[in-house]
C-alpha positions as CSV (number, residue, x, y, z in Angstrom):
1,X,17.8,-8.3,9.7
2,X,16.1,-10.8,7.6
3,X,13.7,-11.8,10.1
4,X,12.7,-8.5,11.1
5,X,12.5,-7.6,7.2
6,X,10.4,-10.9,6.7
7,X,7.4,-9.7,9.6
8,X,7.7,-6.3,8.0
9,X,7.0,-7.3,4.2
10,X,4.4,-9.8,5.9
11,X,2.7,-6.8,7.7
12,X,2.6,-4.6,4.5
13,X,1.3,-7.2,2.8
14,X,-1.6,-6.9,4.9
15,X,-2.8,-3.8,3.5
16,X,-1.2,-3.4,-0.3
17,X,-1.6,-7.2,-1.2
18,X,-4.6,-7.9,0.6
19,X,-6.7,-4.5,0.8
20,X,-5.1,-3.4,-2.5
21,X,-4.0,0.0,-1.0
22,X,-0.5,1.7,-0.9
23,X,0.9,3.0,1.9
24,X,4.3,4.8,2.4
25,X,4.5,5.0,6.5
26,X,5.3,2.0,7.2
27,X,8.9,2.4,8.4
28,X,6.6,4.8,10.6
29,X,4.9,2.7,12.6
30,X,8.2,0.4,12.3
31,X,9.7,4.0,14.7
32,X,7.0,3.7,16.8
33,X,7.0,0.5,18.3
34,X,11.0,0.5,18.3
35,X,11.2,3.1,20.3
36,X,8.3,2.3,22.4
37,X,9.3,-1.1,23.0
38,X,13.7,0.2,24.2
39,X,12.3,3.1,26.0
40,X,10.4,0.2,28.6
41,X,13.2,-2.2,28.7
42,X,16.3,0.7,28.8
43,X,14.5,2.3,32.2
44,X,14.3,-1.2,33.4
45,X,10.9,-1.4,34.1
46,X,11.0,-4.9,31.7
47,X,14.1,-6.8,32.2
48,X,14.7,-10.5,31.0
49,X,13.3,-12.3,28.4
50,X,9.7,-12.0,29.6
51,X,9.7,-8.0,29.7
52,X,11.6,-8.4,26.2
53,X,8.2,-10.1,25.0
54,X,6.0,-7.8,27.3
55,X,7.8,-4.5,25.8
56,X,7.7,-6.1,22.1
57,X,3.7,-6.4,22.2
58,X,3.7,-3.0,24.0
59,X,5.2,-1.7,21.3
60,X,3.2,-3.4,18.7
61,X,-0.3,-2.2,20.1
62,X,1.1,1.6,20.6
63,X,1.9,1.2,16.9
64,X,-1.3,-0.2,16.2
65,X,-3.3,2.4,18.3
66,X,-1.8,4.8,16.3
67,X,-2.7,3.4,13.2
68,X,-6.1,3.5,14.6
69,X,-6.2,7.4,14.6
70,X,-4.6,7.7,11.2
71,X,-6.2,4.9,9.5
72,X,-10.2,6.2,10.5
73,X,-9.5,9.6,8.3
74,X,-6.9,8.1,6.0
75,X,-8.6,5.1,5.0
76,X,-11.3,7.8,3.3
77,X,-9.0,8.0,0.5
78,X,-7.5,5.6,-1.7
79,X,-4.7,5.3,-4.7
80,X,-2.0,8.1,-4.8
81,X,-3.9,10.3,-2.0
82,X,-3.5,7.6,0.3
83,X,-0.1,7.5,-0.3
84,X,1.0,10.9,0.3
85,X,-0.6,10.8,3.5
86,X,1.0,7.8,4.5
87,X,4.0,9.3,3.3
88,X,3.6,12.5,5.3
89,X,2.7,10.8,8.5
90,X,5.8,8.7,8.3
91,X,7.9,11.7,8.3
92,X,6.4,13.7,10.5
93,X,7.2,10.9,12.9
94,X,11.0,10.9,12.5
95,X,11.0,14.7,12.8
96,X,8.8,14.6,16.0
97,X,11.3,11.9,17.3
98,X,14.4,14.0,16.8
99,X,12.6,16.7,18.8
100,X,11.9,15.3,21.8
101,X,14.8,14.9,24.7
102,X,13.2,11.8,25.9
103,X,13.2,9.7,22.4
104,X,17.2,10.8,22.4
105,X,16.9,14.0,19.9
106,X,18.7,13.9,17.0
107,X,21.7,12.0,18.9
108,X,19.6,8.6,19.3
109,X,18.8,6.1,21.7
110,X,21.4,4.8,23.1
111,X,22.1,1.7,25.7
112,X,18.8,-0.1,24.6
113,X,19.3,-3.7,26.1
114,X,20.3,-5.8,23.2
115,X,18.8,-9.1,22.5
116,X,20.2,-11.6,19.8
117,X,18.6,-14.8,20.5
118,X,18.3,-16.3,17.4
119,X,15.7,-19.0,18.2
120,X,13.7,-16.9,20.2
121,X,13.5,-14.1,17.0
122,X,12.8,-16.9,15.0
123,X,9.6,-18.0,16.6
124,X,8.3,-15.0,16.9
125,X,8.4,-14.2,13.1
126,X,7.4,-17.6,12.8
127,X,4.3,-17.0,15.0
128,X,3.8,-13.6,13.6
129,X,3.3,-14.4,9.8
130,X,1.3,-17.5,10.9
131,X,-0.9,-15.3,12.9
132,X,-1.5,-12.9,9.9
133,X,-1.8,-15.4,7.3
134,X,-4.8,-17.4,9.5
135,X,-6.2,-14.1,9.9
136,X,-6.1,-13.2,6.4
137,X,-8.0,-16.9,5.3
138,X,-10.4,-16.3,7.9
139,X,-14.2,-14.2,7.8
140,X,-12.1,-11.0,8.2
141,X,-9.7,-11.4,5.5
142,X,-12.2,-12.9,2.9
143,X,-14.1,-9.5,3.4
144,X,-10.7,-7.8,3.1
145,X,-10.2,-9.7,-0.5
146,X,-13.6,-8.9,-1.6
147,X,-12.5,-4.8,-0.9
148,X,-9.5,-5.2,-2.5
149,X,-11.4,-6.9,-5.5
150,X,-14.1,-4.4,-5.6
151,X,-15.2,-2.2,-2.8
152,X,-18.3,-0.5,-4.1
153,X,-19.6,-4.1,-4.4
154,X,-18.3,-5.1,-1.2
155,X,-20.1,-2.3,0.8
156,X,-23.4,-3.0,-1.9
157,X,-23.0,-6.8,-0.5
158,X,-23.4,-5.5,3.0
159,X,-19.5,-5.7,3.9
160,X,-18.8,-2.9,6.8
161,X,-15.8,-1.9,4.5
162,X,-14.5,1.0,6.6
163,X,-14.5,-1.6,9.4
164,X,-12.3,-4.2,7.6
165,X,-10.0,-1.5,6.2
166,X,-9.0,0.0,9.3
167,X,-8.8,-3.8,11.2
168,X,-6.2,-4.5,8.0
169,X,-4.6,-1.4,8.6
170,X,-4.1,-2.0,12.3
171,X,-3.3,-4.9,12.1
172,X,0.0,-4.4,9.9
173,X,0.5,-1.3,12.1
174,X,1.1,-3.9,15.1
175,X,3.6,-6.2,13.5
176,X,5.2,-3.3,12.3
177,X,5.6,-1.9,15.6
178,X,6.6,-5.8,16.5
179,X,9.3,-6.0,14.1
180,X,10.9,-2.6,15.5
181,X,11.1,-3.6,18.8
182,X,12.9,-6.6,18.0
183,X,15.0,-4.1,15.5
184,X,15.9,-1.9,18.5
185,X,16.8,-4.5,20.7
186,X,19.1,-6.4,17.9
187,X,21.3,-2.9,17.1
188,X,21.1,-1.7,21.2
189,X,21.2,1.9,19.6
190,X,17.9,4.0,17.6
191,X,18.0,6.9,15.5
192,X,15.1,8.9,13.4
193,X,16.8,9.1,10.3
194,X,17.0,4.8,10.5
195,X,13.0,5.0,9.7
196,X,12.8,7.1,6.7
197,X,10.7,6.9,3.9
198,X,13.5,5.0,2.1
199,X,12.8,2.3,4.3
200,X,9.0,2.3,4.0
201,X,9.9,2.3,0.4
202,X,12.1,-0.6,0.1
203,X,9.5,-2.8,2.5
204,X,6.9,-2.0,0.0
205,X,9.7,-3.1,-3.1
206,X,9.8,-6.7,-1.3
207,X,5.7,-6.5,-1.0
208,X,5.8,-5.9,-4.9
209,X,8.5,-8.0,-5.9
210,X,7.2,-10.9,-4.2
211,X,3.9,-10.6,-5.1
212,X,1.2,-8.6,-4.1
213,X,-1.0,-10.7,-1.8
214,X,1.3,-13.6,-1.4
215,X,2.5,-14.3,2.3
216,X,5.1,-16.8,0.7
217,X,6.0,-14.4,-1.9
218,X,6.6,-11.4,0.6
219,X,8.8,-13.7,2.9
220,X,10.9,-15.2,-0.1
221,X,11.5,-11.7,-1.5
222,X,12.4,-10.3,1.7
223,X,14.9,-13.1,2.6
224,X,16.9,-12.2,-1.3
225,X,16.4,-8.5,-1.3
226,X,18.4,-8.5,2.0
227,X,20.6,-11.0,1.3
228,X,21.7,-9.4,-2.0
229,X,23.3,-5.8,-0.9
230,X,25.5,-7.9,1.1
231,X,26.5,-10.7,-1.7
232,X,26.8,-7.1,-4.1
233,X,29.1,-5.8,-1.1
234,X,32.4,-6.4,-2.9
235,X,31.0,-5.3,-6.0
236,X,30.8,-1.4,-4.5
237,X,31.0,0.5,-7.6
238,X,28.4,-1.4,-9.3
239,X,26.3,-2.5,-7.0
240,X,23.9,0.6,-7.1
241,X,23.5,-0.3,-10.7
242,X,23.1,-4.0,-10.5
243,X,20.4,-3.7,-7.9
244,X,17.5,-1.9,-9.6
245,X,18.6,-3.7,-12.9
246,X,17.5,-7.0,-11.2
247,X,14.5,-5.6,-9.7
248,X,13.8,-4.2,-13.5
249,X,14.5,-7.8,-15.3
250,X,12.2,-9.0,-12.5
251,X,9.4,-6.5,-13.5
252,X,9.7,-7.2,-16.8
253,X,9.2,-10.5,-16.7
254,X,7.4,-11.5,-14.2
255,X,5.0,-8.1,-13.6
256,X,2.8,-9.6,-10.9
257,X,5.8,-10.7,-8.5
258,X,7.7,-14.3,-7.7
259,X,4.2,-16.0,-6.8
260,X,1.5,-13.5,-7.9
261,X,-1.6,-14.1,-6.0
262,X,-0.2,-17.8,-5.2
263,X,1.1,-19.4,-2.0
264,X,4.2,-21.5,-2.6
265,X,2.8,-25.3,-1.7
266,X,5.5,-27.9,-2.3
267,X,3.1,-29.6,-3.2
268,X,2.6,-28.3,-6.3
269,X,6.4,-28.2,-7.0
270,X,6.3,-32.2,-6.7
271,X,3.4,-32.1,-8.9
272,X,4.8,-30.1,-11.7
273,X,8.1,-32.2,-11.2
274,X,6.5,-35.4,-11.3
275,X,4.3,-34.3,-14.6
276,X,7.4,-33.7,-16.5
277,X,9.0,-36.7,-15.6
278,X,5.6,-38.1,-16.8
279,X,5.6,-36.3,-20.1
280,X,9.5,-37.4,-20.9
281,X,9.0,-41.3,-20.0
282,X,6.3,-40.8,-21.9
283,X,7.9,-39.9,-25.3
């Protein structure tokens, strides 16, 4: 789960850290390519490792084609309204999933092939946050940051914004739908009420936590905020209580995320280390 919780903060980073808008569907499109991606591999029509791949990019440009449609009328609005629709289209999803025979109704999916190669998982989240991060310090995303900064000025500039809005909103629409076709293959079993807007919710708490714009800072808090229900396991009575008190302290005192705006560079780490060491030799 950390991996697939690492591409999914990474995708929603995409359009809330680096277009500056919030959306609530993401667990949506998440549905979408997960069941997309087991429906091809459970009839058989992919088998092996190479249909595994096949049905996983499947998935992802389903997903993505549907955040096409959503995102050309959606994308009008911004802030809260944005939201709510987001919101709404994630749900109507999981409800349209439970109705249909074919998607497994409201009994789920069942006998999806499963696939826990561990290596394999790894280098496509590897790949996949590489892929977003390049596109994101490329033409496209520096026109993406200059909407998220200021749009009016953007468009003034001669920036197509609607263009770049919906090519960020796709784009973290596909590796949403990537990261649930690696999700239904991991569990071998899918159900609607797995992809509610609790999910989208806590994908969008690693997003904030992190840092809003950071890939580093999305991947960090993703790998802590899964780890930590499980460390807070034996703790069952408190654990719903300890939780949001971290994530409060966090806020608190360090409002703009782990990293901010910033990439983690060791770099910088051997820098600041290697200052201080400076400053004591020097007293």
């Amino acid at each position: 789960m950390i991996l697939i919780n690492v591409i999914l903060a990474a995708s929603l980073n995409v359009t809330v850290g680096c277009l500056g808008q919030i959306t609530l569907g993401h667990a949506g499109f998440m549905s979408i390519g997960a069941y997309t991606a087991a429906l091809l591999t459970k009839s058989g029509f992919l088998s092996g490792y190479p249909g595994y791949i096949v049905a996983l990019i499947v998935g992802g440009l389903v997903a993505g084609a549907i955040g096409f449609i959503i995102g050309i009328p959606a994308l009008r609005l911004t802030g809260d309204y944005l939201a709510i629709i987001t919101l709404a289209f994630g749900e109507i999803i999981r409800v349209l999933i439970e109705y249909f025979k074919f998607t497994g109704g409201a009994q789920g999916l069942t006998g999806i092939p499963r696939v826990n190669n561990f290596t394999l998982i790894y280098f496509i989240t590897i790949f996949s946050v590489i892929f977003m991060y390049a596109i994101m310090t490329s033409r496209h995303g520096r026109a993406i940051l200059a909407i998220r900064e200021d749009e009016i000025a953007s468009g003034a500039s001669g920036i197509n914004t609607t263009y770049y809005k919906t090519f960020a909103f796709v784009l973290s629409a596909i590796f949403a739908g990537i990261a649930g076709g690696i999700y239904a293959h991991n569990l071998g079993i899918l159900g609607a009420k797995q992809f509610d807007y609790n999910y989208s919710i806590n994908i969008l708490v690693m997003v904030v936590l992190g840092g809003m714009g950071s890939f580093t800072g999305s991947i960090l808090s993703a790998i802590v905020l899964t780890i930590l229900p499980e460390v807070l396991r034996s703790f069952a009575e408190y654990r719903m209580i300890v939780y949001p008190l971290i994530l409060i302290i966090m806020m608190l005192f360090r409002p703009k995320g782990l990293l901010g705006r910033e990439e983690f560079q060791i770099s910088k780490v051997i820098s600041y280390f290697t200052k201080k060491r400076g400053e004591t030799n020097g007293k």
